[in-house]
N, C-alpha and C positions, 0 to 999 in steps of 0.2 A: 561753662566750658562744655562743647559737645564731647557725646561720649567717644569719638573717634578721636578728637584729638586728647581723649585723656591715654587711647590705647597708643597711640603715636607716642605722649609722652613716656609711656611707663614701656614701648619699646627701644626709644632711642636709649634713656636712660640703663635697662637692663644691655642694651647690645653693648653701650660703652663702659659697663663696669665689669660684667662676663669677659670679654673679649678684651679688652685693655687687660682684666687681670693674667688671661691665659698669652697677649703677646708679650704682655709686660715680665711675664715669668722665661718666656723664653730668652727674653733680651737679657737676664740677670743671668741664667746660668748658661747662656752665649753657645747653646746649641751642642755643650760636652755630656749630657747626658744621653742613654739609649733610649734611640728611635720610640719606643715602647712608652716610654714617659711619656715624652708629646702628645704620641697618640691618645693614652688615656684621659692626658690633659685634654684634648680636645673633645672629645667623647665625654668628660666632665662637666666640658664647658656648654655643648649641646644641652646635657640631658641639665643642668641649674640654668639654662635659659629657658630654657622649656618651662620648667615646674614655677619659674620665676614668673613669667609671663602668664601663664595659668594660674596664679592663685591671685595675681594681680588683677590681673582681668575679672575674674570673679569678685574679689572685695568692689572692684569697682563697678559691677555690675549690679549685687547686690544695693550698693550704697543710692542706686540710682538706675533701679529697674524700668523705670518710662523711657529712658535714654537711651539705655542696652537696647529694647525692644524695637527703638523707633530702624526703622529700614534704612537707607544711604538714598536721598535725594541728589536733585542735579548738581549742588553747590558739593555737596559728598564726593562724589564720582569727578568730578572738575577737577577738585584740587588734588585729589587719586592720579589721574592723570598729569597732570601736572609734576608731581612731585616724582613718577615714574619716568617723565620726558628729561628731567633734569638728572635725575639718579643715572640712568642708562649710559648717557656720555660717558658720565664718573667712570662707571663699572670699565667701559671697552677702553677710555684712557690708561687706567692702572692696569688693566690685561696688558693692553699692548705693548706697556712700557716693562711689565715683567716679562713677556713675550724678549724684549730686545736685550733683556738682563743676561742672556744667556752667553750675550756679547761679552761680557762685563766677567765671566767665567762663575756664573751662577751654574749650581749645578740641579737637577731633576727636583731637588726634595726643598729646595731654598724656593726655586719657581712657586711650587704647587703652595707653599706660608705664603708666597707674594698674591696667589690667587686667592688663597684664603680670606688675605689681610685685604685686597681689592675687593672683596664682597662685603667684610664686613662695614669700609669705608663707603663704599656706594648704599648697605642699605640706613648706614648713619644720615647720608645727605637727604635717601628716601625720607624718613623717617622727619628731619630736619624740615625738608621742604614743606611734607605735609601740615606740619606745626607750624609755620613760618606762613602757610595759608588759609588756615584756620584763625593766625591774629589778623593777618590784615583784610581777610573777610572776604575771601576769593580763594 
């Protein structure tokens, strides 16, 4: 398995256990706590993806230093491409549709969780595609 798609895996998987934990907590306590909460939750969820993704990347790098080192060829940058052509729609579809929520009497702070939760879905499919062209070898 090239080393980029091990960082692909161990990002999709950290994006959906981080971020599932921290929307999955908002959905349980259904938005009656203060503002402050969330916030730190989010700021939480930041900084244990961070250190999550960094120690990861390291064991993995470690475990397979010729791989880390090797540079990102044409087949690299391809499916890079690729996986950013198809994430992109993602992203502007869930903008625009939280964009139209405000119809729906979404108010300022629900928006900005929708845009949230739209980045994190878009960089899941990033992340997804790039995996998904890594097996089939394009």
């Amino acid at each position: 398995m090239p080393f980029k798609e091990k960082i692909a895996w161990i990002s999709v998987i950290t994006t959906i256990l981080v971020w599932g934990g921290y929307f999955g907590f908002m959905l349980v306590t259904g938005g009656k706590l203060h503002g402050a909460v969330y916030f730190g939750g989010f700021i939480a969820a930041v900084i244990a993806q961070t250190i999550l993704m960094i120690v990861a990347a390291t064991v993995t790098a470690v475990l397979a230093p010729a791989d880390a080192g090797a540079g990102s060829d044409e087949r690299d940058r391809d499916i890079a491409r690729r996986a950013y052509a198809l994430a992109y729609p993602v992203l502007i579809a869930l903008v625009i549709c939280v964009a139209g929520s405000v119809h729906l009497g979404f108010d300022k702070i629900d928006m900005a969780y929708g845009i949230m939760g739209s980045i994190v879905v878009a960089e899941i499919v990033h992340y997804a595609a790039q995996i998904a062209g890594y097996r089939r070898g394009y």
